[in-house]
N, C-alpha and C positions, 0 to 999 in steps of 0.2 A: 488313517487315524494316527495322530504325533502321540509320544509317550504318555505325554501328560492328559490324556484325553480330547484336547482338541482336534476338529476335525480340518483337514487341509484347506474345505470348500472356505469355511469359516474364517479362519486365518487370513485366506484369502480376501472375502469381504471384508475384513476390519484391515486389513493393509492397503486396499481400490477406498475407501471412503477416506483415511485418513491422508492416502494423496491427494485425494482431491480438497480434501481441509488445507493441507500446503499449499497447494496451486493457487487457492482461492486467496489465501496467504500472500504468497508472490504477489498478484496480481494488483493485491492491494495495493502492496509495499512498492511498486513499480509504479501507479500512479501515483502516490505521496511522491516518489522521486522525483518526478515528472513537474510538479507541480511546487515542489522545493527549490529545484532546479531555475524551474521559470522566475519565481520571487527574488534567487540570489541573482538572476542576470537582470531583473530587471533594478536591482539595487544598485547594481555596478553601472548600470545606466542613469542614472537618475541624477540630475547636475541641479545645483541650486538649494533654496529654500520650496520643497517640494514632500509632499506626504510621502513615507517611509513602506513601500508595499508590503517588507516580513509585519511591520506595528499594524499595517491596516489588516493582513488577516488573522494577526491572534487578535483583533480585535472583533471580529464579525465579518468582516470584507469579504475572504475568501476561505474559505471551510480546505483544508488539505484534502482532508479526507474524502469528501467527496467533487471537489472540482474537477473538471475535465479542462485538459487542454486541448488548442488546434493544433 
């Protein structure tokens, strides 16, 4: 038992849950990467009078947040 009355087990649990709120975190933030990534190359690729792929997914195109990449 710590000073203040918490219990170690306790501590415990609230420090494994909210790693796992980070990890989940990360994970996220690692596909948006993923997926920001893919848009700015394929920007740099894109020659001509041709749709703009970052205007087409903050338009509805492609959702960051949830798209997958191959």
């Amino acid at each position: 038992r710590l000073d203040d009355g918490t219990h170690c087990e306790e501590a415990s649990s609230l420090a494994e849950h909210k790693l796992q709120d980070v990890r989940e975190k990360m994970a996220d933030l690692a596909r948006m990467e993923a997926v920001l990534s893919d848009l700015v190359c394929a920007c740099h690729s894109r020659q001509g009078n041709v749709s703009c792929p970052l205007i087409a997914s903050l338009q509805g195109g492609t959702s960051l947040a949830g798209a997958s990449t191959a």
